[in-house]
C-alpha atoms as a printed R data frame, in Angstrom:
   type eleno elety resid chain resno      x       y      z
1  ATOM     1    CA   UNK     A     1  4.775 -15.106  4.143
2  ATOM     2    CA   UNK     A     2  8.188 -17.184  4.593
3  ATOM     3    CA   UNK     A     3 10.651 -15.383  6.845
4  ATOM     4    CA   UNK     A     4 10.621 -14.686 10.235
5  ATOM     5    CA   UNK     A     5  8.512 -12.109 11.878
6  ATOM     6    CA   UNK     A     6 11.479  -8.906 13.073
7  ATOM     7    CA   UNK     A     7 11.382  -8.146 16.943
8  ATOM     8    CA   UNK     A     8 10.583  -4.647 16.065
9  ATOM     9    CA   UNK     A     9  7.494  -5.645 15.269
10 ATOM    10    CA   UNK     A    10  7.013  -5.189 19.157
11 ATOM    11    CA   UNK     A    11  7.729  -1.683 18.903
12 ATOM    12    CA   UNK     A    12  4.516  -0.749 17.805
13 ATOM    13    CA   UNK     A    13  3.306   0.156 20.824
14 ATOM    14    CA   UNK     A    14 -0.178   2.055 19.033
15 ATOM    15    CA   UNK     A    15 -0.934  -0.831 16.778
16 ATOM    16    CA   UNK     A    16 -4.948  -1.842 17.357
17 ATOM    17    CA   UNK     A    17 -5.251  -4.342 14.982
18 ATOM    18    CA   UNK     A    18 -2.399  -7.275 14.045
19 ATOM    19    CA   UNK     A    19 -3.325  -9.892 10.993
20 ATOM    20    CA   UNK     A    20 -1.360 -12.900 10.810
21 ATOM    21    CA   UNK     A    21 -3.508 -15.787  9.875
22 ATOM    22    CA   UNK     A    22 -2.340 -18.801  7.488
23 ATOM    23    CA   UNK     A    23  1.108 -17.774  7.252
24 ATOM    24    CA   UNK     A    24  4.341 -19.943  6.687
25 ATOM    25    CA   UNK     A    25  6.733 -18.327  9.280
26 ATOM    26    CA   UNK     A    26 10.659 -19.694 10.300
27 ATOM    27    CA   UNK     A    27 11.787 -19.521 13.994
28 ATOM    28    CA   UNK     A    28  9.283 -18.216 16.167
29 ATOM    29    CA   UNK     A    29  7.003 -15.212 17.642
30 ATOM    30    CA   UNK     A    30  8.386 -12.561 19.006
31 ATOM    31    CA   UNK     A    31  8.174 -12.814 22.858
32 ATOM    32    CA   UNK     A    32  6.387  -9.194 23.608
33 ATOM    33    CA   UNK     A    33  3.686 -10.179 20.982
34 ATOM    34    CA   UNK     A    34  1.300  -9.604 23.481
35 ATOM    35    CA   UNK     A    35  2.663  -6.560 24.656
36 ATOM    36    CA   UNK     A    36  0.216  -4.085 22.544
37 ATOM    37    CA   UNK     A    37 -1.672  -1.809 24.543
38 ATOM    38    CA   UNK     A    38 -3.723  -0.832 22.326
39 ATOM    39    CA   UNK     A    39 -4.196  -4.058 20.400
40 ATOM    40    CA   UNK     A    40 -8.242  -4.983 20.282
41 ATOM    41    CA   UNK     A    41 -7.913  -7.235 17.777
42 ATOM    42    CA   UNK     A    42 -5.133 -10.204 17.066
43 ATOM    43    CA   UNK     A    43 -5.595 -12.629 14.807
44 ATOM    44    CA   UNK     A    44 -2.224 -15.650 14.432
45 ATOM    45    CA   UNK     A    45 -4.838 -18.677 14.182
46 ATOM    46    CA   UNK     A    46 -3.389 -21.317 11.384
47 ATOM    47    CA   UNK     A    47  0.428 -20.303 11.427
48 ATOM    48    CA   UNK     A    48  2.980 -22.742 10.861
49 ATOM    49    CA   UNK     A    49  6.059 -22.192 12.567
């Protein structure tokens, strides 16, 4: 991916797993990434911002 990740992403309050790995993305994370609690696995290892 190329854009920018949308702050609603932190919305999704139920999400367990999240797979960003080797993406291109403009700007930067969203600051409640880590916000998810439910998340058990996260993976944003080898972005470029």
């Amino acid at each position: 991916l190329y854009k920018t990740l949308p702050p609603d992403l932190c919305e999704l309050k139920d999400l367990w797993e999240l797979y960003l790995r080797d993406n291109s993305f403009t700007g930067h994370l969203p600051l409640g990434l880590g916000n998810f609690a439910m998340m058990i696995n996260m993976d944003i290892s080898a972005i470029k911002l």
